[in-house]
C-alpha positions in Angstrom: -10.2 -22.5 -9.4 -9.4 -26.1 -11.0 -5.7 -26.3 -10.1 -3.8 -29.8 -9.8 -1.2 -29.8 -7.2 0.6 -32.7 -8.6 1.0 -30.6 -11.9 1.7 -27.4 -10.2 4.3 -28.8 -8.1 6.1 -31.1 -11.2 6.4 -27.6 -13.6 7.7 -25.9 -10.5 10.4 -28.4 -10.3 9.6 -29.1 -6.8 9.3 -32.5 -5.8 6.0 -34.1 -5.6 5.3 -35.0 -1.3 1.8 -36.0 0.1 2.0 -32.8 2.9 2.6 -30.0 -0.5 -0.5 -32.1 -2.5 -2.2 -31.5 0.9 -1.0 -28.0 1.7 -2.2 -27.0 -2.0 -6.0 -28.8 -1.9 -6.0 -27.1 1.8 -5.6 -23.5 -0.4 -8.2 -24.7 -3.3 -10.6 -25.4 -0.5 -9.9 -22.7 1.7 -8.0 -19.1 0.3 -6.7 -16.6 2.7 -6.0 -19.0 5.1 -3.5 -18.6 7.7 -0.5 -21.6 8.4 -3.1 -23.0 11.5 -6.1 -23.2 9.8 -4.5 -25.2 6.8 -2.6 -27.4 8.9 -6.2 -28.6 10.8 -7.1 -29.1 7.2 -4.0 -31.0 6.0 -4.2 -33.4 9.3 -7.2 -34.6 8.6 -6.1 -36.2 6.0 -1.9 -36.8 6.8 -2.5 -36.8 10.9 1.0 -36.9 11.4 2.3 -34.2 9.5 3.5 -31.4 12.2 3.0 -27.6 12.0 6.5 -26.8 11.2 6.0 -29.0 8.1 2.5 -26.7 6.7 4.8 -23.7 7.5 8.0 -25.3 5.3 5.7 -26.4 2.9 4.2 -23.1 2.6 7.5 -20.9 2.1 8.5 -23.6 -0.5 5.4 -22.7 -2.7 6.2 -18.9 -1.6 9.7 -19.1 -2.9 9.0 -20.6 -6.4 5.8 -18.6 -6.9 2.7 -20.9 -6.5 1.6 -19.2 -3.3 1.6 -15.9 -2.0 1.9 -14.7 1.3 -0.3 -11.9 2.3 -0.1 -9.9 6.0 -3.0 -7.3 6.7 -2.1 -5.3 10.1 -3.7 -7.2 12.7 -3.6 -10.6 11.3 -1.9 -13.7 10.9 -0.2 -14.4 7.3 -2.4 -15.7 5.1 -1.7 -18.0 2.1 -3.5 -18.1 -1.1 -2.9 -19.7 -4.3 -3.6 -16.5 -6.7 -0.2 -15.3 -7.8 1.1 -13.5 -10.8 -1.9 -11.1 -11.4 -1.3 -8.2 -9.0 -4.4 -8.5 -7.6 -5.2 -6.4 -4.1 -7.8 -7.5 -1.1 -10.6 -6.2 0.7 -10.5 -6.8 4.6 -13.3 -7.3 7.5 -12.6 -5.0 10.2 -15.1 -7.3 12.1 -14.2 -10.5 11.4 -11.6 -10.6 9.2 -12.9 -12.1 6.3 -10.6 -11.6 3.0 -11.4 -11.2 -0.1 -9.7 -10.4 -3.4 -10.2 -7.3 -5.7 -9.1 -7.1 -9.0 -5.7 -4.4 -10.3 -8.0 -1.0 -10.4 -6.5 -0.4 -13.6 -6.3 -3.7 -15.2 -2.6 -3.8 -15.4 1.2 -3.7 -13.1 1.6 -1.9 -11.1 -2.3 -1.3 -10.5 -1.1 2.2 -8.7 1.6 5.1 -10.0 3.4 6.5 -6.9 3.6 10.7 -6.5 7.6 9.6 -6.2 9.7 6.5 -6.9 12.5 7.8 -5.0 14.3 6.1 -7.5 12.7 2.6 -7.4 11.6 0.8 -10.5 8.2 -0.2 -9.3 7.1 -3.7 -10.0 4.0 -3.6 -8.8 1.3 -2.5 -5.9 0.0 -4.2 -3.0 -3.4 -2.6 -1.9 -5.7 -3.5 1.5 -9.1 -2.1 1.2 -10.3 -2.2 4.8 -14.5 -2.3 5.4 -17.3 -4.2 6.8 -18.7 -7.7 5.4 -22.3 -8.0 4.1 -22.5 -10.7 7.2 -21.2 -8.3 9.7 -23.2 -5.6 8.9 -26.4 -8.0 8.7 -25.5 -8.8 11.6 -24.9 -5.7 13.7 -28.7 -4.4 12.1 -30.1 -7.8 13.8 -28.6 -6.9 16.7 -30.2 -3.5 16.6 -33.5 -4.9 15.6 
């Protein structure tokens, strides 16, 4: 993914600050990841930035679009920086480990509901829940 966060943040119309260009090169580097696991990325390089500023950073890119916030039952949100497409994710029951899987049908909304109870559907958000290739390497070593 070749994304600038200096140019993503001007066309956004959000200013330009060192902790979003951080927050955004955390997600580049590191997709799925949960508000903790970018800000021990972020301080490396801005040491004093706080937590409370990767989690206002975050719901600023949330609100106008360049991030999405994802929530699969057991886990923490996680951020990525693959919006707009509709795309759905397949999660670890192990260890968690989340990946993304393309609309099944190639188009919005990737699913038609039995009922719309009236809703205009915009689109469809779809966890496939499994076991890693690592984890289930794993668990044969074990066995072994």
């Amino acid at each position: 993914m070749d994304l600038d966060a200096r140019t993503m943040l001007a066309d956004s119309g959000l200013r330009i600050t060192a902790p979003r260009v951080a927050v955004i090169d955390a997600l580049v580097e590191m997709p799925h990841a949960a508000a903790d696991a970018i800000f021990a990325k972020v301080s490396e390089t801005l040491p004093r930035t706080s937590l409370q500023a990767v989690y206002n950073v975050l719901g600023d890119l949330a609100t106008h679009g360049l991030a999405r916030r994802i929530e699969p039952a057991g886990s923490p949100a996680l951020y990525e920086l693959r919006v707009g497409d509709n795309h759905h994710h397949v999660v670890c029951t192990h260890c968690g480990k989340v990946a993304d899987v393309d609309c099944s049908v190639g188009h919005a909304p990737c699913l038609t509901p039995s009922e719309t109870h009236g809703f205009a559907i915009a689109e469809a958000e779809v966890t496939y829940w499994g076991v890693c290739t690592e984890c289930r390497e794993a668990s044969v070593a074990t066995v072994h």
